[in-house]
C-alpha positions as CSV (number, residue, x, y, z in Angstrom):
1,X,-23.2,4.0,11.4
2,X,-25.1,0.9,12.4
3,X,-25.0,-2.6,10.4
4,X,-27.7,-4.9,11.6
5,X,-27.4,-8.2,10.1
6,X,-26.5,-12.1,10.7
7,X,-22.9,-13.6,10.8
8,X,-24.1,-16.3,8.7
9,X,-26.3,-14.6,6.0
10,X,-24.3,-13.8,2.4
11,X,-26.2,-10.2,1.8
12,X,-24.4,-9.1,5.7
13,X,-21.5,-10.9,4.7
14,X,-21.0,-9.0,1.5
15,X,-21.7,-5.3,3.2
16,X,-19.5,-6.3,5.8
17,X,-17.1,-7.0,3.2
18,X,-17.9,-3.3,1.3
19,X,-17.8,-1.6,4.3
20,X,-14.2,-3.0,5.4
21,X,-12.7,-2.1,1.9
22,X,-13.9,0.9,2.2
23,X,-12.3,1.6,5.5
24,X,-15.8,3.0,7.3
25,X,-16.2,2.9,10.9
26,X,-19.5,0.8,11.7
27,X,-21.6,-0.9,15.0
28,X,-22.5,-4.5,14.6
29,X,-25.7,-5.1,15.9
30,X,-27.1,-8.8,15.4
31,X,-30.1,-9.7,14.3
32,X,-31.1,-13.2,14.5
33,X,-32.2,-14.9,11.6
34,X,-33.3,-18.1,13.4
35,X,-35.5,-16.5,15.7
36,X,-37.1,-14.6,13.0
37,X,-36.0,-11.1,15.6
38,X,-36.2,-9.4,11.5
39,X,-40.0,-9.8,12.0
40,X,-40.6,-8.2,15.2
41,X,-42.6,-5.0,14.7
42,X,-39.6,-3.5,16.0
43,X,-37.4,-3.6,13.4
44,X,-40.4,-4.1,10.3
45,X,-41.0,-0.1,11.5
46,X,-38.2,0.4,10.2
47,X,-37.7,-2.0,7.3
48,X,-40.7,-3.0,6.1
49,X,-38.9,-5.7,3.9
50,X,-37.8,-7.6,7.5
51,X,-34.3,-8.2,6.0
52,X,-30.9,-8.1,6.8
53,X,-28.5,-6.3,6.3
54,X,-29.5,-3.0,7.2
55,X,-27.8,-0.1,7.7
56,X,-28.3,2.9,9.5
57,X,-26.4,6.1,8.3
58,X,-27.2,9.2,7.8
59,X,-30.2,9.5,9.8
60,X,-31.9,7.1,7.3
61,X,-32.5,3.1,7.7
62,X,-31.1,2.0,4.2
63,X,-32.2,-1.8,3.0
64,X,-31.0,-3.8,0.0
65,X,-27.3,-4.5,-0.1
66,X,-26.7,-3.9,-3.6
67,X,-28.3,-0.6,-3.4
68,X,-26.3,0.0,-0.1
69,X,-23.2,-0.6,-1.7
70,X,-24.2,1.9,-4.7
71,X,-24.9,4.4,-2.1
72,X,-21.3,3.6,-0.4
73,X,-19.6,4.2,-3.6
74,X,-21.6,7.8,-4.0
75,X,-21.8,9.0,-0.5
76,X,-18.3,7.7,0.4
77,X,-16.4,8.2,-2.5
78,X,-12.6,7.7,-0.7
79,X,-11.5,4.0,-2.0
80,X,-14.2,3.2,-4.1
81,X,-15.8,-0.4,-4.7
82,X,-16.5,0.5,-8.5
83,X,-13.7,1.7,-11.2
84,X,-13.4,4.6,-12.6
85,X,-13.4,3.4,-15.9
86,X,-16.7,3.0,-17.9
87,X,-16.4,-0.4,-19.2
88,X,-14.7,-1.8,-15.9
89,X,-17.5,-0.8,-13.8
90,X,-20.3,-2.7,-16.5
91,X,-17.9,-5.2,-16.0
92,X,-17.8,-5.3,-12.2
93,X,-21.9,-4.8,-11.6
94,X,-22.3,-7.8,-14.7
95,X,-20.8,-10.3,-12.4
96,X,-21.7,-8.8,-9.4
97,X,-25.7,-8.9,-10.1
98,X,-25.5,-12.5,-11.7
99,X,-24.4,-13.4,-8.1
100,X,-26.6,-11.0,-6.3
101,X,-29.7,-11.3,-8.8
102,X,-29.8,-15.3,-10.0
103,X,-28.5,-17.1,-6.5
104,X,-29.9,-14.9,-3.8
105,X,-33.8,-15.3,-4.8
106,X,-33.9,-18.8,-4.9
107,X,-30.9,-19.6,-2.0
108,X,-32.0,-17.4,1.3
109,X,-33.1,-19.0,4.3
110,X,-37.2,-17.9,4.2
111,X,-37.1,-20.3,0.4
112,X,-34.8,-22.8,2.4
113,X,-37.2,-23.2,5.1
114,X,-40.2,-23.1,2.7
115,X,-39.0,-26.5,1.1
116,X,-38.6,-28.1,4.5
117,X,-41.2,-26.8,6.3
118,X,-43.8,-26.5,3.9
119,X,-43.3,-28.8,1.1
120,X,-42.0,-31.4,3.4
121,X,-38.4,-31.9,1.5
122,X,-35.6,-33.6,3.5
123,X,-32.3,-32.2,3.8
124,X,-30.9,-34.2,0.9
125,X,-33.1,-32.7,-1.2
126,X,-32.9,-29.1,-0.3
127,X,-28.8,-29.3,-0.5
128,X,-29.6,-31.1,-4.2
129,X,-31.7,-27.7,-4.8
130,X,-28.8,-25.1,-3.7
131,X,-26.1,-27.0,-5.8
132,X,-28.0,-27.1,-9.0
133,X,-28.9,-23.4,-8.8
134,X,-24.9,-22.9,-7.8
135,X,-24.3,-25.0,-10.6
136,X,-26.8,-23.0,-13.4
137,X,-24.6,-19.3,-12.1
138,X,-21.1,-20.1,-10.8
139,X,-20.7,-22.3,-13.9
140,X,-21.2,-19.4,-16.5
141,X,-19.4,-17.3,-14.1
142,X,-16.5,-18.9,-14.1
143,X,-16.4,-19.2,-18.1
144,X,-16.7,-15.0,-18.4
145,X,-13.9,-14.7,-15.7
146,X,-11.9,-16.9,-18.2
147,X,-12.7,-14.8,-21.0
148,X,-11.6,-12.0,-19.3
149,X,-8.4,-13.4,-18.5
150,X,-8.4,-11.6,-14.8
151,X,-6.1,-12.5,-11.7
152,X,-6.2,-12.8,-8.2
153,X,-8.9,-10.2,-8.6
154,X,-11.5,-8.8,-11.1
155,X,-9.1,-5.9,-11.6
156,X,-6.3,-4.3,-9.8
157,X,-7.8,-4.9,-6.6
158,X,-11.0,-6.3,-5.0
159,X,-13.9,-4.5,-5.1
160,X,-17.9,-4.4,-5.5
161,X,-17.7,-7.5,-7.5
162,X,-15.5,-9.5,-4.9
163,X,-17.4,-8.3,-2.4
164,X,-20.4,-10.3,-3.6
165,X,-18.6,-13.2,-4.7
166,X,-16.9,-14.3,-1.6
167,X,-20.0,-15.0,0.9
168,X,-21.8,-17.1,-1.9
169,X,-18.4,-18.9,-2.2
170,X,-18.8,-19.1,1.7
171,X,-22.4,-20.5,1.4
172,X,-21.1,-23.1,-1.5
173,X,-18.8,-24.6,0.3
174,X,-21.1,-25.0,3.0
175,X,-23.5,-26.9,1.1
176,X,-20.3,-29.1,-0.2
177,X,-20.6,-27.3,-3.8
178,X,-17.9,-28.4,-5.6
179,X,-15.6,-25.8,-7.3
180,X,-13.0,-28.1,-9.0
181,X,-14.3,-26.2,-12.4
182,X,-14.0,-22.9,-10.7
183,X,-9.8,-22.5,-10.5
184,X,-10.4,-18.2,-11.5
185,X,-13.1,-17.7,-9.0
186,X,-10.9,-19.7,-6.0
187,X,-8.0,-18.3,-6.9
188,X,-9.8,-14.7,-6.4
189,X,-11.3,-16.0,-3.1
190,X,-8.2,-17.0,-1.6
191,X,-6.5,-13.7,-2.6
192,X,-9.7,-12.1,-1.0
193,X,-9.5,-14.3,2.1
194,X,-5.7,-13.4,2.9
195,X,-6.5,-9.9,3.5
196,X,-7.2,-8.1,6.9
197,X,-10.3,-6.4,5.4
198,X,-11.6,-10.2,4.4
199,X,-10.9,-11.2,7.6
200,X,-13.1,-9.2,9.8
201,X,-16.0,-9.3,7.5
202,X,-15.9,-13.3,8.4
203,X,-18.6,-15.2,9.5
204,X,-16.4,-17.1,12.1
205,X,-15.1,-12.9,13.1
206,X,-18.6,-11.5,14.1
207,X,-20.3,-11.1,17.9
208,X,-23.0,-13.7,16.7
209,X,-21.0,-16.5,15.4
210,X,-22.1,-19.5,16.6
């Protein structure tokens, strides 16, 4: 199994972050993001979406990293990312796709570099951008994790949803978001970031850390 990616990008982050939970053996092969090597007709043959992560198993190229950690769960089924329990799993994809579906979209790098480049917007203003849409998710986020009363993690352990949650946290606090109204969701990412499967799905652990 073959993960190409970026140490930096959150969608990497988060397989990494599956894939370690999960215990499965995988080859880290870098792709770099700031040479735009996910548009070389080299890798578009094979993802025509020229994104990372993606992941070679099987004998198939698989893109999307929500849909590669639903396939995880299914074709992997030892230590799964989802509970077993009906409601719990809703529960864990709710959360999980508010991340993955309302902060992804307007965050990644291509939109990043479109208000730069583009539009012309100085660095002061594109930070401004990434903390207000922070702001319009984590906020809400943080008020159903209060609702349902959780601990250091979603459930009895981490899973699909904290797989998803840590690398935006990552990306936050890059962009100096601050989480003084987010107690539930730092106390999850510090319980996350203490453990040895956490640890080598790190930016600052990969090959192309720079």
């Amino acid at each position: 199994m073959k993960l190409y990616g970026y140490w930096r990008s959150s969608t990497s982050y988060r397989l990494r972050c599956a894939l370690e939970l999960k215990g499965i053996a995988y080859e880290n092969c870098p792709v770099n993001l700031l040479e735009s090597a996910q548009k070389d007709a080299s890798f578009t043959s094979r993802n025509p979406f020229a994104t990372v992560p993606m992941l070679e198993a099987d004998g198939r190229d698989r893109a999307q990293s929500m849909a590669i950690m639903e396939w995880l769960d299914e074709a992997y089924p030892e230590a799964p990312l989802l509970p077993s329990d009906l409601e719990q799993r809703f529960t864990a994809r709710e959360l999980a796709y508010a991340v993955a579906t309302e902060l992804h979209a307007p965050l990644n790098l291509p939109v990043l570099k479109y208000l730069k480049n583009e539009l012309g917007h100085d660095q002061e203003a594109i930070d401004t951008w990434y903390r207000h849409w922070l702001a319009k998710t984590l906020h809400p986020l943080e008020k159903r994790l209060a609702q349902l009363d959780c601990g250091d993690f979603l459930f009895d352990a981490p899973g699909f949803f904290e797989a998803v949650l840590i690398p935006q946290l990552y990306n936050a606090r890059r962009f100096d978001f601050d989480l003084t109204d987010c107690p539930r969701m730092v106390r999850i990412e510090s319980a996350c970031n203490a453990l040895p499967a956490f640890e080598r799905a790190h930016p600052s652990a990969q090959p192309d850390a720079h």
